[in-house]
N, CA, C and O atoms as CSV, one atom per row, in Angstrom:
chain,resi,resn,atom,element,x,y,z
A,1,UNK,N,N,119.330,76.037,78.587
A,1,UNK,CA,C,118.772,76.576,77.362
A,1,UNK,C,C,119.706,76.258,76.197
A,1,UNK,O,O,120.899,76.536,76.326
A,2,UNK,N,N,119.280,75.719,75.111
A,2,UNK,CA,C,120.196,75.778,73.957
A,2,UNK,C,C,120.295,77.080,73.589
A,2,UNK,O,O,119.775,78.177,73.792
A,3,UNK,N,N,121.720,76.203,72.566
A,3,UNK,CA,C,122.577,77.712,72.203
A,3,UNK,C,C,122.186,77.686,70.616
A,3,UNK,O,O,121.801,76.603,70.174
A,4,UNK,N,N,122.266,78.903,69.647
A,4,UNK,CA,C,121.558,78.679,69.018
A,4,UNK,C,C,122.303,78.219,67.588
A,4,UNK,O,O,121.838,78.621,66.521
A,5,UNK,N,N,123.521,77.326,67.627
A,5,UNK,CA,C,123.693,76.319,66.899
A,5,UNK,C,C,123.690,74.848,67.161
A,5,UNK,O,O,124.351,74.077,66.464
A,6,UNK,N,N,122.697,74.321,68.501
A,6,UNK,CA,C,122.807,73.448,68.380
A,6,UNK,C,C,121.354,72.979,67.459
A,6,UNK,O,O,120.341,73.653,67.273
A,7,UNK,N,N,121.667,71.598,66.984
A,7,UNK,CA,C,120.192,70.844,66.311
A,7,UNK,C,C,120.367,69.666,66.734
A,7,UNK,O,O,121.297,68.966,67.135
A,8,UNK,N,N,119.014,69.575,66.517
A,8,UNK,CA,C,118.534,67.242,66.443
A,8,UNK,C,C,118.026,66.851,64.760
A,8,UNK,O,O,117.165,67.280,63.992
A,9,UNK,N,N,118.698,66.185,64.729
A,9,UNK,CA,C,118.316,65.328,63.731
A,9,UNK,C,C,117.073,64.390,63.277
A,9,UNK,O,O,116.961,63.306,63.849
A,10,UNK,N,N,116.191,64.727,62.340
A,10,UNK,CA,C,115.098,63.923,62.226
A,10,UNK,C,C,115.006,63.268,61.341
A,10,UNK,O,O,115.100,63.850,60.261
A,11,UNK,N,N,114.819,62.021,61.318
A,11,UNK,CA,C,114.903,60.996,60.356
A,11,UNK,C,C,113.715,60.723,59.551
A,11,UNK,O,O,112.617,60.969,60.051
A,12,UNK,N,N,113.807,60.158,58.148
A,12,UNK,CA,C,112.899,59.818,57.601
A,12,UNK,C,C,113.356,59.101,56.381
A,12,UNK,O,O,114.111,59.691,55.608
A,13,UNK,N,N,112.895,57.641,56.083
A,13,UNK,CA,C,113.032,56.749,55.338
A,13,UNK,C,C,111.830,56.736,54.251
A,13,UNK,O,O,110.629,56.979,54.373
A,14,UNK,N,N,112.735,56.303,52.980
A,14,UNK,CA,C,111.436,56.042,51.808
A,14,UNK,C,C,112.230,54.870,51.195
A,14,UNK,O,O,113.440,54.701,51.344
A,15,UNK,N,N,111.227,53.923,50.342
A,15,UNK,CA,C,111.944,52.384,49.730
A,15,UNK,C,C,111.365,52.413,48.303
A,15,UNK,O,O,110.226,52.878,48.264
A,16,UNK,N,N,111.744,52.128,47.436
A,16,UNK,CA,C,111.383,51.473,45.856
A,16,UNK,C,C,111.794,50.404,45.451
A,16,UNK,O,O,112.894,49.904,45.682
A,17,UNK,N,N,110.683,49.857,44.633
A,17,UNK,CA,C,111.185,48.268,43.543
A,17,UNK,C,C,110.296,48.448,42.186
A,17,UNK,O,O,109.117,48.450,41.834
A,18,UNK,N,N,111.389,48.572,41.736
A,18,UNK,CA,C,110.923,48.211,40.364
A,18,UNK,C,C,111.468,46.723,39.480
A,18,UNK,O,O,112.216,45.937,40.060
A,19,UNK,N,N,111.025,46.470,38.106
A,19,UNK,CA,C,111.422,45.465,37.402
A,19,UNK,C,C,112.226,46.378,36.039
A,19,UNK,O,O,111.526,47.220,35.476
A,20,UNK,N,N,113.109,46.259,35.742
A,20,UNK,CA,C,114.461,46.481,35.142
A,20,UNK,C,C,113.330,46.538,33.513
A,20,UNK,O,O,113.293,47.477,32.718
A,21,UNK,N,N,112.617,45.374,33.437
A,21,UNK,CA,C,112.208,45.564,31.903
A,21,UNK,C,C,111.673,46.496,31.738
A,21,UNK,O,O,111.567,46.819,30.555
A,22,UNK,N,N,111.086,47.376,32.722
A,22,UNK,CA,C,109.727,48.562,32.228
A,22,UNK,C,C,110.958,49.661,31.687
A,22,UNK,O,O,110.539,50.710,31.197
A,23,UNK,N,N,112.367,49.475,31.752
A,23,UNK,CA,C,113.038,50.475,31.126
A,23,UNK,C,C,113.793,49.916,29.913
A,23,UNK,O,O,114.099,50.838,29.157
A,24,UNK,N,N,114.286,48.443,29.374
A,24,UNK,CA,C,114.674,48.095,28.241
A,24,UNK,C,C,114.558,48.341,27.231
A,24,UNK,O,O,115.466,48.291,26.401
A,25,UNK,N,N,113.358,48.693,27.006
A,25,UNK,CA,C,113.465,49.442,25.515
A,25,UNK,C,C,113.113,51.064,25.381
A,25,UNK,O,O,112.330,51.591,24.591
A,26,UNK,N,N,113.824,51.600,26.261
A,26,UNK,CA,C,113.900,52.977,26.613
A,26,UNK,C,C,114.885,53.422,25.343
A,26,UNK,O,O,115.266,52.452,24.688
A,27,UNK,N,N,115.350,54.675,24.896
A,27,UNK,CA,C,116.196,54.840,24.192
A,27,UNK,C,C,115.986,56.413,23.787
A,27,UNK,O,O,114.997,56.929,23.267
A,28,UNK,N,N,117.499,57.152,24.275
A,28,UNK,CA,C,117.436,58.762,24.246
A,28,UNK,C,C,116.867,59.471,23.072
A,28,UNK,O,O,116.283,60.554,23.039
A,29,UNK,N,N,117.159,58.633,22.105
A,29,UNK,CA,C,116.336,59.106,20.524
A,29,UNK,C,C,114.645,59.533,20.107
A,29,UNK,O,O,114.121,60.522,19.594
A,30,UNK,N,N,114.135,58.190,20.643
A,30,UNK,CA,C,112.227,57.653,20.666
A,30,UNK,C,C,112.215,58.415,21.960
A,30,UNK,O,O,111.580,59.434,21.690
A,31,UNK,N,N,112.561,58.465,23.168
A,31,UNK,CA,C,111.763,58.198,24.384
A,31,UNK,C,C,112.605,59.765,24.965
A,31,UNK,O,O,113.089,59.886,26.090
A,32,UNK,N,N,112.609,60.532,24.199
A,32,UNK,CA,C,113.689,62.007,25.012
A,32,UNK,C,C,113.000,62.606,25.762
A,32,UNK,O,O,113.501,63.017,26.808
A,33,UNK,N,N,111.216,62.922,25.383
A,33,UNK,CA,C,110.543,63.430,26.808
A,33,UNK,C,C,110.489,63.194,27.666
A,33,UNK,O,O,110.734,63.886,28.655
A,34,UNK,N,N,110.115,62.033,27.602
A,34,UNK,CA,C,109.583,60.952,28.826
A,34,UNK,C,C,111.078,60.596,29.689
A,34,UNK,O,O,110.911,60.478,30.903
A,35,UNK,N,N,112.179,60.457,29.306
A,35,UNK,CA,C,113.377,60.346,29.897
A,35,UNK,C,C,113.594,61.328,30.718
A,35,UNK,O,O,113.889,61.267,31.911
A,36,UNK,N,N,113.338,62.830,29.614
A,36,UNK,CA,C,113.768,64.457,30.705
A,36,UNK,C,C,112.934,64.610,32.021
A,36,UNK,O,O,113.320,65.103,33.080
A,37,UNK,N,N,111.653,64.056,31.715
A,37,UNK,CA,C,111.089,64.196,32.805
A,37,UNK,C,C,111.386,63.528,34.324
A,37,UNK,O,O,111.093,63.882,35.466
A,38,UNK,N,N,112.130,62.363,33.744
A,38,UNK,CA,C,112.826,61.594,35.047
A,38,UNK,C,C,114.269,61.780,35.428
A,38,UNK,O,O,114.552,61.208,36.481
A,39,UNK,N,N,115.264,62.434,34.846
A,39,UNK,CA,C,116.557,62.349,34.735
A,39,UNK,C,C,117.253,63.520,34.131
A,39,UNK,O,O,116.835,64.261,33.241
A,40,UNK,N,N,118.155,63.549,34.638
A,40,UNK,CA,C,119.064,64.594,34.418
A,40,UNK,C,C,119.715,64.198,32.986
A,40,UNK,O,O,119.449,63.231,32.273
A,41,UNK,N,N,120.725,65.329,32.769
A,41,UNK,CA,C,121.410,65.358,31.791
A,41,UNK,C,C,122.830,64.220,32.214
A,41,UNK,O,O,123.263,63.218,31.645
A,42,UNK,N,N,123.001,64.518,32.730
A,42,UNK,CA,C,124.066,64.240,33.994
A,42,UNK,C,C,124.128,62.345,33.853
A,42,UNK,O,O,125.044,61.654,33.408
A,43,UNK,N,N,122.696,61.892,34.458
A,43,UNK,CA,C,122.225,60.809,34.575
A,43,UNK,C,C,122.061,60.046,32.988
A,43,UNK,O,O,122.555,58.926,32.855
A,44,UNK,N,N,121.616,60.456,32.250
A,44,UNK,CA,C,121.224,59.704,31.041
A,44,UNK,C,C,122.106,59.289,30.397
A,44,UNK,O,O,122.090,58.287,29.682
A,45,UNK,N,N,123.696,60.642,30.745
A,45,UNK,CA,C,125.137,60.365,29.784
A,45,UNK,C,C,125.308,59.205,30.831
A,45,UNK,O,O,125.618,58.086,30.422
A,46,UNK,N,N,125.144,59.404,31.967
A,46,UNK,CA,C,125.771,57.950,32.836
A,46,UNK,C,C,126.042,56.687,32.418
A,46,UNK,O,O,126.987,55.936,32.177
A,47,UNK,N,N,123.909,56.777,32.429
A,47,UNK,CA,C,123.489,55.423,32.085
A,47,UNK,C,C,123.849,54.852,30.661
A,47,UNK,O,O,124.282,53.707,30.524
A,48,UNK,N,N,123.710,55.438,29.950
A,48,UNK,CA,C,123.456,55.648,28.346
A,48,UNK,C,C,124.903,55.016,28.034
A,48,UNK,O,O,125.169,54.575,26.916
A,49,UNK,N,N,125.578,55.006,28.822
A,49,UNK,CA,C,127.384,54.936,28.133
A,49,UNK,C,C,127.418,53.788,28.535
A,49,UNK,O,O,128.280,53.161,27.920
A,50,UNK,N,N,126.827,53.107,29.377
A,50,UNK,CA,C,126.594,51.707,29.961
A,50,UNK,C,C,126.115,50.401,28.406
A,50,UNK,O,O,125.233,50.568,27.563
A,51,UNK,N,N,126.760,49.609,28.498
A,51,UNK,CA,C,126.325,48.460,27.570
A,51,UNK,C,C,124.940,48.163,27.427
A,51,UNK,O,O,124.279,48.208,26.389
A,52,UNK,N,N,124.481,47.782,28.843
A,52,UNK,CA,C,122.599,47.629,29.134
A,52,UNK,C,C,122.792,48.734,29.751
A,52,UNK,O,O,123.733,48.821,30.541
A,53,UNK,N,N,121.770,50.018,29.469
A,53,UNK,CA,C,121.680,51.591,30.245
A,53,UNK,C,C,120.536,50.915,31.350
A,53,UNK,O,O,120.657,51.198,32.542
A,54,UNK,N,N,119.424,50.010,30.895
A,54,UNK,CA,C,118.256,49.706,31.706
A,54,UNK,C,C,118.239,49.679,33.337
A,54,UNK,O,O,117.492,50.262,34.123
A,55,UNK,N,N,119.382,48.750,33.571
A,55,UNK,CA,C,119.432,48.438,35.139
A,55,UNK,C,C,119.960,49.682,35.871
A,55,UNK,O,O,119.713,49.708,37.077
A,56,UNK,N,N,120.698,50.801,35.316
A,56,UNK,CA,C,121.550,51.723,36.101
A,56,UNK,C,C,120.151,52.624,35.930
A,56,UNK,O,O,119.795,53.347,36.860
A,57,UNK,N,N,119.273,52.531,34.525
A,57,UNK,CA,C,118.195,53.699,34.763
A,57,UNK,C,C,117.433,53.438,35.930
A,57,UNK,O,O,117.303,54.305,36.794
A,58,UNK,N,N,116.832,52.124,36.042
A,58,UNK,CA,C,115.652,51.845,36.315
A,58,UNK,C,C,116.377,51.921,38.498
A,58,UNK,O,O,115.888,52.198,39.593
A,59,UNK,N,N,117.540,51.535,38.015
A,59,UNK,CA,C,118.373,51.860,39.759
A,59,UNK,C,C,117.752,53.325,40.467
A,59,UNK,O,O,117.108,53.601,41.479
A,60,UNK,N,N,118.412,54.164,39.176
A,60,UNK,CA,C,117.882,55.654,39.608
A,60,UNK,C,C,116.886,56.096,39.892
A,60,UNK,O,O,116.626,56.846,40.833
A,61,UNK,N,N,115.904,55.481,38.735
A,61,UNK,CA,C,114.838,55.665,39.161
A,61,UNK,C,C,114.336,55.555,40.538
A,61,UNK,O,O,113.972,56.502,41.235
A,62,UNK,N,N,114.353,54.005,40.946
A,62,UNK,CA,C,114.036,53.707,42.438
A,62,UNK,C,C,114.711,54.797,43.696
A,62,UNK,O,O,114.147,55.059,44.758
A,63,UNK,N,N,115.669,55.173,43.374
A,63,UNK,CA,C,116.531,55.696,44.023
A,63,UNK,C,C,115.619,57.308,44.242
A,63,UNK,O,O,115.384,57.864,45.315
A,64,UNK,N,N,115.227,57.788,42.809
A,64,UNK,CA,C,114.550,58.959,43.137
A,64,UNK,C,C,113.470,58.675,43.904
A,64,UNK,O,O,113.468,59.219,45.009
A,65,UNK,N,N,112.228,57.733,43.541
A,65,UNK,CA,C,111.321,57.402,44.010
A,65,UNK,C,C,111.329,57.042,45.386
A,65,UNK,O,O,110.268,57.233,45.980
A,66,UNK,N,N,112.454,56.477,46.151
A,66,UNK,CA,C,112.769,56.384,47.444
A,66,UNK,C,C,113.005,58.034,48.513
A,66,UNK,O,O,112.848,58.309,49.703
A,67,UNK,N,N,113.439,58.780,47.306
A,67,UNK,CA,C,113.676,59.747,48.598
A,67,UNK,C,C,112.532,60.982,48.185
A,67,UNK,O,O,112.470,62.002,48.871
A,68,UNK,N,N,111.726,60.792,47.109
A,68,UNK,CA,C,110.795,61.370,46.892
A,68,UNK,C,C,109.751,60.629,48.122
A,68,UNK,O,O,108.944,61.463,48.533
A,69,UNK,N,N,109.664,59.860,48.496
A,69,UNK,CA,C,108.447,59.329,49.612
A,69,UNK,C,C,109.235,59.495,51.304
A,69,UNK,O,O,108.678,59.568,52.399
A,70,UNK,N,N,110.908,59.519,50.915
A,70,UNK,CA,C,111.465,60.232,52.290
A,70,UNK,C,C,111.097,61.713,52.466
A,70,UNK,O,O,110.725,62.178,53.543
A,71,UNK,N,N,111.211,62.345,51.456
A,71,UNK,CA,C,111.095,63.573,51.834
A,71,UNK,C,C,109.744,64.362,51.755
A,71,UNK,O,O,109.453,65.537,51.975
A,72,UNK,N,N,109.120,63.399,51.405
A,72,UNK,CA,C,107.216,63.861,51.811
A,72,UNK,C,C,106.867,64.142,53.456
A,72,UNK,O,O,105.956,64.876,53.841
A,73,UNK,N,N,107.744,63.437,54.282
A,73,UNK,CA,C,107.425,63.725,55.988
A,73,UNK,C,C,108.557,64.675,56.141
A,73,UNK,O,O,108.390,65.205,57.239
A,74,UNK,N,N,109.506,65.096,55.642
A,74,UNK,CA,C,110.215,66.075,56.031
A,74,UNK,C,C,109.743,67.965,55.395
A,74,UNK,O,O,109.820,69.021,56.023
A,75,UNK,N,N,109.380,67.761,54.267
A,75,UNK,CA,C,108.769,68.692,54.403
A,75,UNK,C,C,107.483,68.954,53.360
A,75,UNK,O,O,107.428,68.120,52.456
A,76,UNK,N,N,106.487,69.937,53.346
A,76,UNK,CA,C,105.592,69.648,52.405
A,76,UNK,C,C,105.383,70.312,51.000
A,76,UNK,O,O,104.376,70.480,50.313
A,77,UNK,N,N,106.649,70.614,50.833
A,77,UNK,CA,C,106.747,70.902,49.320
A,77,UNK,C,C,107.119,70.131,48.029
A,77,UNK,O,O,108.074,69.377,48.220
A,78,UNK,N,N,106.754,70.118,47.092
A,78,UNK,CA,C,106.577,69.090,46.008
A,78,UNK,C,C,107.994,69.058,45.807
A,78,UNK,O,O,108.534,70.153,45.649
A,79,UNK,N,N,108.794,67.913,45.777
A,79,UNK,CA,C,109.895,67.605,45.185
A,79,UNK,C,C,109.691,66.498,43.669
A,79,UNK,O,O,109.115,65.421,43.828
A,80,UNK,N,N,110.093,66.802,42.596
A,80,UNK,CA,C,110.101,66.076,41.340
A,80,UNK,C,C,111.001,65.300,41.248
A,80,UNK,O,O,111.856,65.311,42.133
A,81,UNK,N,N,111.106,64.370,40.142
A,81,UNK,CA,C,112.171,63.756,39.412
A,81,UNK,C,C,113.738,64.651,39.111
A,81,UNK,O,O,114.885,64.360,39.450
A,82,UNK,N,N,113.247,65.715,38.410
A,82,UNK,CA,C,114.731,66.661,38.037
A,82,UNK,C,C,115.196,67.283,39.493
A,82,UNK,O,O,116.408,67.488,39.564
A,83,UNK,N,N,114.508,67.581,40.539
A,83,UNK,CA,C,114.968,68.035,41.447
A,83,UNK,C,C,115.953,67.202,41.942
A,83,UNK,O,O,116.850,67.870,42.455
A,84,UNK,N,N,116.105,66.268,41.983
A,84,UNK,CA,C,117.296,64.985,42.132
A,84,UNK,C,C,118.050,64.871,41.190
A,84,UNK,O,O,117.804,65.052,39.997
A,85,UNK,N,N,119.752,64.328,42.070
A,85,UNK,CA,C,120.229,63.870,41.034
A,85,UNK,C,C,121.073,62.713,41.446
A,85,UNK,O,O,121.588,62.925,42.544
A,86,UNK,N,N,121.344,61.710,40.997
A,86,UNK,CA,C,122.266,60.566,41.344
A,86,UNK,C,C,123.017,60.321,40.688
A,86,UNK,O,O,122.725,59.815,39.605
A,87,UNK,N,N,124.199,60.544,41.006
A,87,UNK,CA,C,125.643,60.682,40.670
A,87,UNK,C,C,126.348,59.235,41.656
A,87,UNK,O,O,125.919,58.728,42.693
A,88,UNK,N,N,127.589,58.881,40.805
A,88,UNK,CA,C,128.629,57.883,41.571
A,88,UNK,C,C,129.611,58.983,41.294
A,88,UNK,O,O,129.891,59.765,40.385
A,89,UNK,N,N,129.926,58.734,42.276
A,89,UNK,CA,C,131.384,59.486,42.040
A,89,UNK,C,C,132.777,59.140,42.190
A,89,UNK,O,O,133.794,59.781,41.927
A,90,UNK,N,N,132.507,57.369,42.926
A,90,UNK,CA,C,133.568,56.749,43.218
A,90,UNK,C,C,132.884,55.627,43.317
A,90,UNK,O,O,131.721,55.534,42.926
A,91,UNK,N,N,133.601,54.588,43.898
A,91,UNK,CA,C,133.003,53.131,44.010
A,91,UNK,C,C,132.684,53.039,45.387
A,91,UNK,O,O,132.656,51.899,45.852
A,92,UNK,N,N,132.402,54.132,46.255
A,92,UNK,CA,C,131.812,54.030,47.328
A,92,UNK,C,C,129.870,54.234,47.161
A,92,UNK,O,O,128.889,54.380,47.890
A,93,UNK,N,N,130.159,54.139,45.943
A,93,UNK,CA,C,128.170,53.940,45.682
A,93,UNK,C,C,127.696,55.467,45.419
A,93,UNK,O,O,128.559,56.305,45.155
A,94,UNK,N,N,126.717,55.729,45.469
A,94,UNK,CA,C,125.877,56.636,44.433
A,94,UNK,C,C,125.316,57.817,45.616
A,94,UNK,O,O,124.843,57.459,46.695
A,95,UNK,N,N,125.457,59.258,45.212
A,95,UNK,CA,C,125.189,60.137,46.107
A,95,UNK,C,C,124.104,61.154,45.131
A,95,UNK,O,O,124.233,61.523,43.963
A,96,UNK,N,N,122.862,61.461,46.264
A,96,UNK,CA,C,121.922,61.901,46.063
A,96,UNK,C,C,122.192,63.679,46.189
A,96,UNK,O,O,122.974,63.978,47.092
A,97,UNK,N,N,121.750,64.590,45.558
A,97,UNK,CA,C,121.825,65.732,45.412
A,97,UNK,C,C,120.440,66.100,45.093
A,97,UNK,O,O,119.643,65.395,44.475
A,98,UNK,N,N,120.215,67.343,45.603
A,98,UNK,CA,C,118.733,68.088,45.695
A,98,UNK,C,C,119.253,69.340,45.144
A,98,UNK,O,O,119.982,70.142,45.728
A,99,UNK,N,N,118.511,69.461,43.214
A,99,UNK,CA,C,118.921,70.379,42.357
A,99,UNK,C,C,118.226,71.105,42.621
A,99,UNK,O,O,118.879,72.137,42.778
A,100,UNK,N,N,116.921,71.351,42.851
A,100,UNK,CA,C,115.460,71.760,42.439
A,100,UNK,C,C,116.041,73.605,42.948
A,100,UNK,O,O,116.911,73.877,43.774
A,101,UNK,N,N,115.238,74.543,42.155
A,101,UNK,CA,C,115.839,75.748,42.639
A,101,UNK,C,C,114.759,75.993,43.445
A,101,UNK,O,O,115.108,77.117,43.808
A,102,UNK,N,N,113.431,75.761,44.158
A,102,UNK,CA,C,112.671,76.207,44.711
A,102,UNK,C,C,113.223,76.051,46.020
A,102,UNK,O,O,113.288,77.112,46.641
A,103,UNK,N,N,113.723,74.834,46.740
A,103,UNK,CA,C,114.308,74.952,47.886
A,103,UNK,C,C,115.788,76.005,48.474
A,103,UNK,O,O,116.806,75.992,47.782
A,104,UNK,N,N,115.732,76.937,49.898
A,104,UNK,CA,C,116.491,77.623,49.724
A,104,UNK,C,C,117.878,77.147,50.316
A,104,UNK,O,O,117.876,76.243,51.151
A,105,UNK,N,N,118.981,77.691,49.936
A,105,UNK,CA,C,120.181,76.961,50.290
A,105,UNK,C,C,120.502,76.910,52.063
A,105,UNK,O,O,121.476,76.299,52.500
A,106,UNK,N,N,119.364,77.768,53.111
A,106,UNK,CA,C,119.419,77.213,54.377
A,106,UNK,C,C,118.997,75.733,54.461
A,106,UNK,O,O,119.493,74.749,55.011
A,107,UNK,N,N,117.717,75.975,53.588
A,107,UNK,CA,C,116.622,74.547,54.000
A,107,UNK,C,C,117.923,73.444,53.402
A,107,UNK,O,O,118.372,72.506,54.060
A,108,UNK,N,N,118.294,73.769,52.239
A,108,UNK,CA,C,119.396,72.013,51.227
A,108,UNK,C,C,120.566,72.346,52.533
A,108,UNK,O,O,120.842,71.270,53.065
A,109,UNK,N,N,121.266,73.429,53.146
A,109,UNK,CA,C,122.291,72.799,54.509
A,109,UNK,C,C,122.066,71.834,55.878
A,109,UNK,O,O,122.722,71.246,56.737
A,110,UNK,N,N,120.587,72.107,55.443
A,110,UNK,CA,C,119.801,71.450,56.540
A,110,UNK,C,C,119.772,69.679,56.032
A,110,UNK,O,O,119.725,69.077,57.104
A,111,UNK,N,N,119.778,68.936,55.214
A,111,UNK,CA,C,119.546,68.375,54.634
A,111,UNK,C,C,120.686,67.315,53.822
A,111,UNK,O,O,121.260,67.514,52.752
A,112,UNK,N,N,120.805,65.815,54.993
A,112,UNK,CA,C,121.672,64.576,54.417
A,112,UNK,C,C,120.938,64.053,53.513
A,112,UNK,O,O,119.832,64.593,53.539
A,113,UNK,N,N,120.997,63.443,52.903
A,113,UNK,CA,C,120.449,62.054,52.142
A,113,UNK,C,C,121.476,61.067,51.848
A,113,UNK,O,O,122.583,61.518,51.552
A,114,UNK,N,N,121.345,60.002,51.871
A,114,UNK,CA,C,121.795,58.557,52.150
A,114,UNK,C,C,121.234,57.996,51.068
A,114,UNK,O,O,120.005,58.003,50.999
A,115,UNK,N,N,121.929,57.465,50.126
A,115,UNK,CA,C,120.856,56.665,49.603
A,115,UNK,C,C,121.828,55.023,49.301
A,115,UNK,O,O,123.016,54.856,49.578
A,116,UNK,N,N,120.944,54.053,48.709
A,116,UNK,CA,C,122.315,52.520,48.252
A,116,UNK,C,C,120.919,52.106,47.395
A,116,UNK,O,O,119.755,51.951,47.763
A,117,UNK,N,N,121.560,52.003,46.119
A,117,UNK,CA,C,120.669,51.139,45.002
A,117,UNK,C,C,121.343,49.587,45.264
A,117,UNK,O,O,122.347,49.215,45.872
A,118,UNK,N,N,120.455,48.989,44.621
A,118,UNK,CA,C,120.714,47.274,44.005
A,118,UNK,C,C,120.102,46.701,43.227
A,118,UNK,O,O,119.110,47.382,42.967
A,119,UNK,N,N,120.111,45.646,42.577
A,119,UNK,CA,C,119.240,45.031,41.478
A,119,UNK,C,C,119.893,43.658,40.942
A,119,UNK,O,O,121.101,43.466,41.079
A,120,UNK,N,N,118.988,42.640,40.280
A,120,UNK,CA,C,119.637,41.707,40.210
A,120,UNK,C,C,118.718,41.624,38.594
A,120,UNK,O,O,117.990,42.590,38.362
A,121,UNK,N,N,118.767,40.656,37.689
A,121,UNK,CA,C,118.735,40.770,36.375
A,121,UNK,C,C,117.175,41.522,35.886
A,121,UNK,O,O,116.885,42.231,34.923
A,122,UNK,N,N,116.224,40.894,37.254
A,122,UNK,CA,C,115.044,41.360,37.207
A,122,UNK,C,C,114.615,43.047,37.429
A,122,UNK,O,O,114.080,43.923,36.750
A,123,UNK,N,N,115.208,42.914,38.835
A,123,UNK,CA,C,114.689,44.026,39.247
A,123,UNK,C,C,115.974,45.004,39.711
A,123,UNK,O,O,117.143,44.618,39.699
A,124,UNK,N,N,115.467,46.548,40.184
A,124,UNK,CA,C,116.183,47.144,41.487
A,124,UNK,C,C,115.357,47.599,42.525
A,124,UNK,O,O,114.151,47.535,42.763
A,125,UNK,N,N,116.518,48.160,43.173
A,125,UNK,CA,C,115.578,48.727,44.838
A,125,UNK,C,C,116.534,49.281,45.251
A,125,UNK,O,O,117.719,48.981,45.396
A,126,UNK,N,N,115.851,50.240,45.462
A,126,UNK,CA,C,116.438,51.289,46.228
A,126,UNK,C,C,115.920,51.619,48.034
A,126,UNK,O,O,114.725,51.485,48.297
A,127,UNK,N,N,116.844,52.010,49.091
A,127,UNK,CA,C,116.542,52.539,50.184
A,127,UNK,C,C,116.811,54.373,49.887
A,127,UNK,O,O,117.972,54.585,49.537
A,128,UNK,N,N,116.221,55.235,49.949
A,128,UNK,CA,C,116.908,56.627,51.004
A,128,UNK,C,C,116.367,56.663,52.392
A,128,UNK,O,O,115.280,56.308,52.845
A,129,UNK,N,N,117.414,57.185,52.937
A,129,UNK,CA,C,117.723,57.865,54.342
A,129,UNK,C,C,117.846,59.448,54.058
A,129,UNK,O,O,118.670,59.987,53.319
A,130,UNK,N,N,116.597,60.209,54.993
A,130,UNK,CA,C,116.797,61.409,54.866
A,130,UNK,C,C,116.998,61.905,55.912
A,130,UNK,O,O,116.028,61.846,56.666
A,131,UNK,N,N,118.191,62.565,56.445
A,131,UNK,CA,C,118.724,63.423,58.057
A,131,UNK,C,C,118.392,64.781,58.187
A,131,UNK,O,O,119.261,65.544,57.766
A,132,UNK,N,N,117.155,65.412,58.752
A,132,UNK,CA,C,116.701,66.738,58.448
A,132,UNK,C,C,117.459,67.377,59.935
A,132,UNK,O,O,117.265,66.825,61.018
A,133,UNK,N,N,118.287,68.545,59.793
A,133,UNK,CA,C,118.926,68.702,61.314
A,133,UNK,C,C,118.151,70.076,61.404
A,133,UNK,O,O,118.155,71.041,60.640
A,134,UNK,N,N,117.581,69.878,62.417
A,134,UNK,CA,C,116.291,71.164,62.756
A,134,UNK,C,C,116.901,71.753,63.997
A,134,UNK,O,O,117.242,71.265,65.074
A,135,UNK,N,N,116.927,73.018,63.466
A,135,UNK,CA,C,117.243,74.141,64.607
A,135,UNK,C,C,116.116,74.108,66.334
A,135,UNK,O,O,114.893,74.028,66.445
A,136,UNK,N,N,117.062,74.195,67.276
A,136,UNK,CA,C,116.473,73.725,68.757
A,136,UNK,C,C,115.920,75.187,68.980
A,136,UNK,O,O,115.322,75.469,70.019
């Protein structure tokens, strides 16, 4: 009989591609709704401090959009754009965080995410990896 800290791990993958131009002429001034609705505060100073902000937005973007379609089989509550956040925090690449206050802090302990952006002048793409560790 299990004991009742052990778990298994359940996996679930989501992918995005986008093209880098649908964000070029983005800009925090003209475009501040439409930005909040995808991005943090956090995220926009990121990008925004960047020479071209486009490729690091349009990264994130994918990046949300990837673990927004991972985490549709893990569980069935609506996760948004602001509920994410993608942060670097080192040059070991970019770590995903689940802000959203509707989820409770058992369900987010329960809960890896993995994620690795890329992009080349055109486009990006993003993979997440989501590790749901479910009580036996």
């Amino acid at each position: 009989m299990a004991g009742n800290n052990q778990r298994i791990p359940k996996f679930s993958i989501g992918i995005d591609m986008e093209m880098i131009e649908r964000f070029e002429k983005l800009s925090p001034e003209l475009h501040k709704r439409q930005l909040n609705r995808i991005f943090t505060p956090n995220e926009l100073n990121f990008c925004f401090s960047k020479i071209d902000p486009a490729p690091c937005l349009c990264g994130r973007f994918c990046a949300k959009e990837a673990i927004i379609k991972a985490f549709s089989s893990i569980d069935n509550s609506l996760i948004t754009f602001t509920d994410i956040e993608i942060i670097k925090k080192d040059e070991k690449g970019p770590t995903a965080h689940i802000i959203g206050k509707q989820f409770s802090p058992d369900f987010l302990e329960k809960i890896e995410i993995k994620v690795s952006i890329s992009h080349t002048a055109q486009a990006a793409v993003s993979n997440a990896l989501i590790i749901y560790w479910c009580d036996l």
